[in-house]
C-alpha positions as CSV (number, residue, x, y, z in Angstrom):
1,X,0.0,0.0,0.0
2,X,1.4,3.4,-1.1
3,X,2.5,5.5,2.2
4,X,0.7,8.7,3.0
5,X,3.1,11.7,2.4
6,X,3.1,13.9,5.3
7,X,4.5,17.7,6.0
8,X,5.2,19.3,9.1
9,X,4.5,22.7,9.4
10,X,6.7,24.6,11.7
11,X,9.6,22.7,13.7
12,X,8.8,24.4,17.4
13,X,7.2,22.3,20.3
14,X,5.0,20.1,18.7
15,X,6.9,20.1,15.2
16,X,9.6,17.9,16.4
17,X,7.5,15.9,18.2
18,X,5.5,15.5,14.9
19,X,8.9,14.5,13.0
20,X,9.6,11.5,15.4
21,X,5.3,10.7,15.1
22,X,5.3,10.2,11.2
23,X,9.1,8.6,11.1
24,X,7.6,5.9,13.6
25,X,4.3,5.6,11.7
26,X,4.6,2.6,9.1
27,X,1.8,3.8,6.5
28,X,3.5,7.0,6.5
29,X,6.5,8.9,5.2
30,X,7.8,12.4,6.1
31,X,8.0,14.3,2.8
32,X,9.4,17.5,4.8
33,X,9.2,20.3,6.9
34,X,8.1,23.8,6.0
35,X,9.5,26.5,8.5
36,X,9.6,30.2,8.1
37,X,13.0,30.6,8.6
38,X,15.9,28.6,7.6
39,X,18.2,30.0,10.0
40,X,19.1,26.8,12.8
41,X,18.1,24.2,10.3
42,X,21.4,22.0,11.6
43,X,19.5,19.7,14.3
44,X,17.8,18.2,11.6
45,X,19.5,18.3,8.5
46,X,21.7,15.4,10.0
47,X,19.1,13.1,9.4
48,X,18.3,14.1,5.7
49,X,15.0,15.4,6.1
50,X,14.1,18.1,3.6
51,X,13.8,21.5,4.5
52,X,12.0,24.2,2.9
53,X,10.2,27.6,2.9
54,X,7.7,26.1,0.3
55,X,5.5,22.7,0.5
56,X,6.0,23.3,-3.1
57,X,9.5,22.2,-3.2
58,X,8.4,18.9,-1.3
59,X,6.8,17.4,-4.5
60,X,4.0,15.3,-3.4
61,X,2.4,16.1,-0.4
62,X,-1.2,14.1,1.1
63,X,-1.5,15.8,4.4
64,X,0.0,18.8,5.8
65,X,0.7,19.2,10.0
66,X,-0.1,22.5,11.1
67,X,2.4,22.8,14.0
68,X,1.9,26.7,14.7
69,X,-0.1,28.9,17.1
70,X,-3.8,28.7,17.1
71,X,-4.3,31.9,15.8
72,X,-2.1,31.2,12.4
73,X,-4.5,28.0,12.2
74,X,-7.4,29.8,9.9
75,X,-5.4,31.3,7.8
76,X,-2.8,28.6,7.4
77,X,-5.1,26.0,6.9
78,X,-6.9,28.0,4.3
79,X,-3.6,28.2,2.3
80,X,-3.0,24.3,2.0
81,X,-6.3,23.3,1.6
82,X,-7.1,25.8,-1.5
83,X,-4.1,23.2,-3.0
84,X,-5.6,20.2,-2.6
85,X,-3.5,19.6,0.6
86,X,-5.4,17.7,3.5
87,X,-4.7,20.1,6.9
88,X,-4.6,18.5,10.4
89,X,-4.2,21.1,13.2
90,X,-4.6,21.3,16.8
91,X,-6.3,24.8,17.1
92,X,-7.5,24.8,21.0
93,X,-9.7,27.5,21.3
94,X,-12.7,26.1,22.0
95,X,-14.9,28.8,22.1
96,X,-14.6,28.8,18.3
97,X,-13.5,25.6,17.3
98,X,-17.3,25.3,15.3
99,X,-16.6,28.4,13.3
100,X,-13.4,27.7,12.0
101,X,-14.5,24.1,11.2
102,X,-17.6,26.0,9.4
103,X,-15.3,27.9,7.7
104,X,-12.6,25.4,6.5
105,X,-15.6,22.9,5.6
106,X,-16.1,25.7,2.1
107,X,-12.6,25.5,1.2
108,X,-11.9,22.1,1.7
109,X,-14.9,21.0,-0.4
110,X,-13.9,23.5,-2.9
111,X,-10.7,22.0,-3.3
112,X,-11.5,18.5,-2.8
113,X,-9.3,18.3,0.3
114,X,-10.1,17.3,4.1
115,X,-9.4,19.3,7.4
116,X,-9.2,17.7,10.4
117,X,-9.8,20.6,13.3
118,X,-8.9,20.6,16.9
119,X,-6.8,17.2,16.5
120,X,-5.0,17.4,20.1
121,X,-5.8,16.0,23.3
122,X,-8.0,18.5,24.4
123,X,-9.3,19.8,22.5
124,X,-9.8,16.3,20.6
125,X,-8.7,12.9,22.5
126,X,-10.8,14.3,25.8
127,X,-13.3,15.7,23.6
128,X,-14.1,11.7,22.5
129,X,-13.8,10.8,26.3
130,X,-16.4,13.4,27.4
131,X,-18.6,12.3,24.5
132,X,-18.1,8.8,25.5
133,X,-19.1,9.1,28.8
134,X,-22.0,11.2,27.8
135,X,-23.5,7.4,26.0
136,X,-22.4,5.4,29.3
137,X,-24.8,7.9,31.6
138,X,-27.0,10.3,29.4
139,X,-27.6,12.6,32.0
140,X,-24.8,13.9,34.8
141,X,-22.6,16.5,35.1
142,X,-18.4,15.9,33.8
143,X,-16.0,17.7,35.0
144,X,-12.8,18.2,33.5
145,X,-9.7,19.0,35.8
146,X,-6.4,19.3,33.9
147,X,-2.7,19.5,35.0
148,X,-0.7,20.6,36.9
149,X,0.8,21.2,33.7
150,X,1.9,23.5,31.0
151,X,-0.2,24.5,28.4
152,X,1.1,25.4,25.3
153,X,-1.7,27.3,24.0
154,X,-1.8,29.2,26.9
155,X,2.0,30.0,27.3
156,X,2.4,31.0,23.3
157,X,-0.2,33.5,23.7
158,X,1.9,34.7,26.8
159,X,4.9,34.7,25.0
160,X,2.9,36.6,22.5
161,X,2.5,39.8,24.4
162,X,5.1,43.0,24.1
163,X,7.9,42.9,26.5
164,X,7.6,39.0,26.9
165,X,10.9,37.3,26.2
166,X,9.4,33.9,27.3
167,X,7.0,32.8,28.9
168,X,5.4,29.0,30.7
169,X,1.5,29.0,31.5
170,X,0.9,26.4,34.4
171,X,-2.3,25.2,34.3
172,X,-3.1,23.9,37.9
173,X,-6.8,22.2,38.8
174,X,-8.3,23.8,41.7
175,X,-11.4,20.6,41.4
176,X,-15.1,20.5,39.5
177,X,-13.4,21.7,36.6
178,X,-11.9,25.1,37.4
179,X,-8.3,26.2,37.2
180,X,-5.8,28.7,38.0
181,X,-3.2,29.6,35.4
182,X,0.0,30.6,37.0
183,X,1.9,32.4,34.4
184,X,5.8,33.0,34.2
185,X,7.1,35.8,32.3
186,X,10.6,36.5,31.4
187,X,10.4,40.2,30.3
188,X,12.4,42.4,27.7
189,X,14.8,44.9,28.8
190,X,12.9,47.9,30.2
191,X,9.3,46.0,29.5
192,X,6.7,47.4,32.2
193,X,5.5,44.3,34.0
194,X,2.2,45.6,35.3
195,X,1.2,46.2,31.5
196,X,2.7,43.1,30.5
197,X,0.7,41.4,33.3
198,X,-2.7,43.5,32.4
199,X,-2.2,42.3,28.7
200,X,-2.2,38.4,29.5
201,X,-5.1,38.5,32.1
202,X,-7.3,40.3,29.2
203,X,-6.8,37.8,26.8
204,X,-8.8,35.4,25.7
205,X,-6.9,32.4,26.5
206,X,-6.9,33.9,30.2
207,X,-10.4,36.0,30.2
208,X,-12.2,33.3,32.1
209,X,-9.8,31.8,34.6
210,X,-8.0,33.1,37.9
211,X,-4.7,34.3,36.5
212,X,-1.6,35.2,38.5
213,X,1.0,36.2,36.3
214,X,4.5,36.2,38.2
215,X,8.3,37.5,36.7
216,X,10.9,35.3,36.7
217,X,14.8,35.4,35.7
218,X,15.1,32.5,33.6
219,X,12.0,30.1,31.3
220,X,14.4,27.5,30.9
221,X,15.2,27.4,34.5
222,X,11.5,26.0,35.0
223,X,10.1,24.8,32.5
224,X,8.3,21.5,32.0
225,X,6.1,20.3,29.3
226,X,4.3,17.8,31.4
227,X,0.6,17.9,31.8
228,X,-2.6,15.7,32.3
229,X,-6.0,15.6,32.6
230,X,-8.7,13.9,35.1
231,X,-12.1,13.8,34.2
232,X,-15.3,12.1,36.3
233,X,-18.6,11.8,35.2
234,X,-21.4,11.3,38.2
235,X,-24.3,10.5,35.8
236,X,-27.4,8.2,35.0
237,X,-28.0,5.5,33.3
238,X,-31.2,4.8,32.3
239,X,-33.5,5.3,35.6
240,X,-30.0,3.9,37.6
241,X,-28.6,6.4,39.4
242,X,-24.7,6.8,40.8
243,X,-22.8,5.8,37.7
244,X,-19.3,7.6,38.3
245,X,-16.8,7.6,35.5
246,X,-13.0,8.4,35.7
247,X,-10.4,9.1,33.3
248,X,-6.7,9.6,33.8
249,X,-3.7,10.4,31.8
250,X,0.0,11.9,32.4
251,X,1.6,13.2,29.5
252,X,3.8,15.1,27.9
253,X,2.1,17.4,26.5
254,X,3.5,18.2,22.7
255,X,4.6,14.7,22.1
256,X,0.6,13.4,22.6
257,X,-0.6,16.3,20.6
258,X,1.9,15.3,17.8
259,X,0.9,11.6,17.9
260,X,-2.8,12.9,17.8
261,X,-2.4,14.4,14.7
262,X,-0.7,11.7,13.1
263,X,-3.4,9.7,13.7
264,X,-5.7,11.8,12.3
265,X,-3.4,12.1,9.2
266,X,-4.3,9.0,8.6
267,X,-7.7,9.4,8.9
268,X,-8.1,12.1,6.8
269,X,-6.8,10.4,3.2
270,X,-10.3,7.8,4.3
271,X,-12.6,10.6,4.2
272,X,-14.5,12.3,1.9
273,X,-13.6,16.6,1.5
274,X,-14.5,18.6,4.2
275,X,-14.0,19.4,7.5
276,X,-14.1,17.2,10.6
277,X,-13.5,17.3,14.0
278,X,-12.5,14.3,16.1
279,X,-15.6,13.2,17.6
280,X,-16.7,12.9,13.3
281,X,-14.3,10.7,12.7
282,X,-14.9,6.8,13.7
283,X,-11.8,5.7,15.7
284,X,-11.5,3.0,13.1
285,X,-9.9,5.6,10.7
286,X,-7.2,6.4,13.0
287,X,-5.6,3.0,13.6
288,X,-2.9,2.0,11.0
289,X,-4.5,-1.6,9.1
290,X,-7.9,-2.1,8.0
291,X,-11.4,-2.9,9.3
292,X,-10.5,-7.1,9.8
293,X,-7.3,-6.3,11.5
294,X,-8.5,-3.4,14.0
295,X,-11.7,-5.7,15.1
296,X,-10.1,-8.6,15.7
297,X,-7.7,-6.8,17.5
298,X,-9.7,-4.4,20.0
299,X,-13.1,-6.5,19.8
């Protein structure tokens, strides 16, 4: 069977957890990466892996990784998908995770091509979880407690904001679903930290959470990709009452997100053009083998 050829996107975080995902994939084969700059291209051209400016220059490309910020994700999926491209992204903003799926739907069908939205672990792997358990008791409350851990979404649009050199968002679970973010800034030279610190607890990402935003010397010094998520459903089943549901994971964080999105690379060269999030897509598609070997295997 012909291998899927697969470009990353952007070689930060989740990029080069993305290269090691699609190497280790058998149905797959890594035509590329596509980065913005070609500056400190050394730590992977030792392992001949093509690097470009322009998927172009990749020759034939089935899926494209979209390693970069959420807010790039619109635009840059727009871009690949209006070539025939198939786009997998991990845009966690879930506020409007519909609308750009709306929106990428009309491109991707105009182009006969297939975007697969929000393809992380949450959103995406805990968004199946939460559905899942929503089948298993109907009626309940979930909550959904993540960390302690660093969130990437979080600490890029930190990073994002004048005067930040760096910056880690620490996601820590405070129970029934609410969180604080701690949030550690290295600052520019001269950078005012109290507008620095107004700017982050105004965003978005932050608007809705407890937010304490603290200055620190040195990122590296403390930073840790980890994170993890527990969820518990109390819910109903049928007239029974006292169904509790748990779910627990550990992670690191970019190197599950990357594996996500492999998987749903593979997934999307078995659908038919549009767009798709992860509870569309039957789980079937995003095992490597067909239907005979994935039954008798997990059935």
């Amino acid at each position: 069977m012909e291998k899927i050829n697969v470009a990353v996107i952007g070689y930060g975080n989740i990029g080069k957890y993305a290269v090691e995902a699609v190497n280790a994939a058998p149905d797959m084969h890594l035509a590329g990466i596509v980065r913005r700059s070609m500056g400190s291209s050394s730590e992977i051209n030792a392992g001949g892996i093509k690097i470009t400016d322009d998927i172009k220059n990749l020759g034939k490309v089935d899926v494209a990784l979209l390693c970069c910020p959420s807010r790039s994700v619109p635009e840059m999926a727009r871009k690949y998908l209006s070539m025939g491209i198939n786009t997998v992204d991990s845009y966690d903003i879930h506020s409007s995770i519909y609308d750009v799926r709306c929106d990428l739907e009309a491109v991707a069908k105009e182009n006969n091509a297939v975007a697969v939205v929000s393809a992380g672990w949450d959103p995406g792997s805990d968004s199946l979880i939460r559905a899942f358990m929503d089948v298993l008791a109907p009626k309940g409350i979930t909550y959904t407690n993540f960390g302690p851990g660093m969130s990437m979404g979080h600490s890029v649009a930190a990073k994002g904001k004048d005067g930040v050199a760096d910056a880690m968002s620490l996601t820590v679970p405070m129970g029934t679903g609410v969180h604080r973010r701690m949030v550690y800034v290295e600052l520019e030279p001269d950078a005012d930290f109290d507008a620095v610190s107004g700017a982050i607890k105004t965003d978005p990402y932050f608007v809705h959470d407890e937010t304490v935003v603290i200055k620190v010397d040195n990122i590296n010094a403390i930073i840790d990709k980890g994170h993890g998520v527990n969820m518990v459903r109390k819910g109903v089943s049928g007239e029974t009452h006292n169904q509790l549901l748990e779910f627990n994971m550990k992670i690191n964080n970019p190197a599950l997100t990357s594996q996500i999105m492999v998987a749903c690379a593979r997934a999307s060269v078995k659908r038919k053009p549009g767009a798709y999030t992860m509870i569309e897509i039957p789980v079937v598609d995003m095992l490597d083998g067909g239907i005979e070997g994935v039954v008798r295997k997990y059935v």
